[in-house]
C-alpha positions in Angstrom: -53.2 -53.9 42.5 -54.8 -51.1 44.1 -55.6 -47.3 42.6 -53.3 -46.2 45.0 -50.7 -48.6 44.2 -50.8 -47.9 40.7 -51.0 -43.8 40.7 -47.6 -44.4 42.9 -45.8 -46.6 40.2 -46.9 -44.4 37.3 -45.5 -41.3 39.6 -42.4 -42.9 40.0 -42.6 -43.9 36.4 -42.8 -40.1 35.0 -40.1 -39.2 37.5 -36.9 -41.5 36.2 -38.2 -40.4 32.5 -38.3 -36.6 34.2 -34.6 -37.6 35.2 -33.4 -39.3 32.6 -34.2 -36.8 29.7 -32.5 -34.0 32.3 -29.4 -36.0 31.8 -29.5 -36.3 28.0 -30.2 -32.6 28.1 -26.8 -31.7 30.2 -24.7 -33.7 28.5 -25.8 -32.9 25.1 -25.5 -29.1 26.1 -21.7 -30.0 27.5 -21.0 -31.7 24.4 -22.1 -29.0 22.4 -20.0 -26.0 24.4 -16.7 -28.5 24.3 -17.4 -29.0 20.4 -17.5 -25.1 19.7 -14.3 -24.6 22.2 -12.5 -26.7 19.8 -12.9 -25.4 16.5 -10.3 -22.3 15.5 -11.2 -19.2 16.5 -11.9 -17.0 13.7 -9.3 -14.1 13.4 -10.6 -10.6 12.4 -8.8 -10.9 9.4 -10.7 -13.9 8.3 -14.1 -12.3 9.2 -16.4 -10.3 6.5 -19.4 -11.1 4.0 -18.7 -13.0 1.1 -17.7 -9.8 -1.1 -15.4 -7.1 -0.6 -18.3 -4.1 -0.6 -19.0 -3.6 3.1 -22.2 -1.9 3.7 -19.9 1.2 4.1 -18.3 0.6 0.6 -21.7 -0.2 -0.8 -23.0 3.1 0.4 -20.2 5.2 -0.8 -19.9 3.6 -4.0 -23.9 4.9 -4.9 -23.1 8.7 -3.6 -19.0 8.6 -4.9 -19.2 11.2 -8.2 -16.5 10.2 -11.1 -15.3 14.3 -10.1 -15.1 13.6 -6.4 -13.4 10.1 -6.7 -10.7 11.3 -8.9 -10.0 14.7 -6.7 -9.5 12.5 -3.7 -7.5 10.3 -5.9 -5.1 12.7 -6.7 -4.7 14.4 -3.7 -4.0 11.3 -1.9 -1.5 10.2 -4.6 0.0 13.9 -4.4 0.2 13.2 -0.1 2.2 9.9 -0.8 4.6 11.4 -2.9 4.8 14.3 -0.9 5.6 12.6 2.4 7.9 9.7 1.1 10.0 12.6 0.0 9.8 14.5 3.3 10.6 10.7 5.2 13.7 9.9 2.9 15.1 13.9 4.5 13.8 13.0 8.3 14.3 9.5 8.9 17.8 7.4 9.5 15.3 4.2 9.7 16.2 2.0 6.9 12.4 0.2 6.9 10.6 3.3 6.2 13.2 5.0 3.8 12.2 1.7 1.8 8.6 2.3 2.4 9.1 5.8 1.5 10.6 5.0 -1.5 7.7 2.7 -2.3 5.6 5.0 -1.9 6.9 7.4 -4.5 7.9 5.3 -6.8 4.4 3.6 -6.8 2.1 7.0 -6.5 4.0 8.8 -9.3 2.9 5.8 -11.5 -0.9 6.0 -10.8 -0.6 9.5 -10.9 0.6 9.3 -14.3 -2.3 7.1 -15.2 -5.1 9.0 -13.8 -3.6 12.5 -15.0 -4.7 10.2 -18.4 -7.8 9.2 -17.9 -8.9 12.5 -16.0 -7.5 14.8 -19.3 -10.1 12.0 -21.3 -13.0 12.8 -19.3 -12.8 16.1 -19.1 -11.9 15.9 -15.0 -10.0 18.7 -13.1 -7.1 17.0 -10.7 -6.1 19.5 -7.6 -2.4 20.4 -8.0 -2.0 21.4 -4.5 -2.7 19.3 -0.9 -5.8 19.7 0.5 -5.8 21.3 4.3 -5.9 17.9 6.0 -3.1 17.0 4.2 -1.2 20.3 4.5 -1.6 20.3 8.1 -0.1 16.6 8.0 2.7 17.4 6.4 3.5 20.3 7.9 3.4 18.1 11.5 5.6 15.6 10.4 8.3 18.3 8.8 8.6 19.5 12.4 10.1 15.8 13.3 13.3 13.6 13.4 13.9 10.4 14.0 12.2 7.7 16.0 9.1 10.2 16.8 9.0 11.1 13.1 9.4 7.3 12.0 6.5 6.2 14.0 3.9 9.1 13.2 4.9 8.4 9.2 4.2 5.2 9.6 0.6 5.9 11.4 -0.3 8.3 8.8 0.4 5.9 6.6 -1.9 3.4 7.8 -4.6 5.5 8.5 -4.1 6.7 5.0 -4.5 3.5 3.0 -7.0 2.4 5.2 -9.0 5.2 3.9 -7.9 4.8 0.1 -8.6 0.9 0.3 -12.1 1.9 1.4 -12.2 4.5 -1.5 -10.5 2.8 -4.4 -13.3 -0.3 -3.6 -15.9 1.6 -3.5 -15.2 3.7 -7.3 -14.4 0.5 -8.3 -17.8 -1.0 -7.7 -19.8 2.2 -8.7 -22.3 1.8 -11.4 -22.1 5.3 -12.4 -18.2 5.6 -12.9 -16.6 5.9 -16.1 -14.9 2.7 -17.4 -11.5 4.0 -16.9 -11.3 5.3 -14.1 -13.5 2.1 -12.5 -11.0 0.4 -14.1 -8.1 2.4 -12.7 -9.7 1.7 -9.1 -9.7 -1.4 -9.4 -6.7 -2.2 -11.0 -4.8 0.0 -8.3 -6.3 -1.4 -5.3 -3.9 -4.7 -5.4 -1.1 -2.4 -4.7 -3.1 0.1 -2.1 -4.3 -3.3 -0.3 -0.2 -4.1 -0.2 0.6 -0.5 0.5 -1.8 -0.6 3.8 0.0 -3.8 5.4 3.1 -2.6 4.7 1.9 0.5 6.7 0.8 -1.5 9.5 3.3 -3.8 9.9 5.5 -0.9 10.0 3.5 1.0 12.6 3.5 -1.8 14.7 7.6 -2.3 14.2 8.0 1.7 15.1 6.0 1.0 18.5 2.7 1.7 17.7 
């Protein structure tokens, strides 16, 4: 066989291996896209890192003072009340005079609880809403029905979402007194519970 002959065979050669590994390369690739379109798409819900301290919490949880937590403890407590009352006065909506009455009934108790703790450890609680909250409530005591229904039930979702983030993060701090790290994590079950409610609500009042 001739040099010529056998440069052309070997070219030909290298070209159907060429070809051939293209193929494997394609179908491996489709088999790989149609394996990941089958498996369940992960909801947010399910998403996170393998503890319940996001970097956020984690961050907060190193600055959050035993004073600080347990003033926005309190006050937040004190808003819960405050508002479940003002709902069971402005709302004929039997789902959130429920979750209003929750609320109080609930908040009252931890209230009780910290007042305890915070009388042991020489803490001063607020006795009076904070501004944000003020302003809140007054807002809301200048509505009725379905419009008042729907912005409780968004304040009250923003609001636990808030006090879920606090209540983890004081419950996770290393230089928080043993009861009231404790207390925070003891109450966040019921906050956690608290904040679907709220959000299952807000989305049942059209939110």
């Amino acid at each position: 066989m001739s040099d010529d002959r056998r440069s052309e065979k070997l070219w030909r050669g290298c070209l159907l291996t060429a070809a051939c590994i293209a193929s494997q390369a394609l179908a491996c690739g489709a088999l790989a896209q149609q394996t990941d379109e089958s498996r369940p798409r992960q909801s947010t819900a399910d998403r996170g890192t393998a503890t319940d301290m996001t970097p956020t919490n984690a961050a907060m949880s190193k600055t959050v003072s035993p004073q600080s937590f347990a003033t926005q403890a309190a006050v937040i407590g004190k808003a819960e009340i405050e508002l479940g009352q003002l709902a069971a006065e402005n709302t004929q909506n039997q789902n959130v005079r429920d979750y209003a009455a929750r609320m109080v009934k609930d908040h009252k108790a931890a209230a009780v609880k910290l007042q305890k703790i915070a009388d042991q450890e020489k803490l001063q609680l607020p006795t009076a809403l904070d501004a944000e909250h003020e302003a809140l409530k007054t807002k809301l005591s200048g509505l009725q029905g379905a419009a008042f229904d729907k912005e409780y039930a968004k304040a009250m979702a923003k609001g636990h979402d808030r006090a879920v983030a606090l209540f983890e993060a004081a419950s996770q701090a290393a230089q928080m007194p043993r009861e009231l790290q404790e207390f925070a994590a003891s109450t966040l079950p019921t906050l956690k519970e608290h904040d679907q409610m709220a959000h299952s609500l807000y989305v049942k009042e059209g939110g």
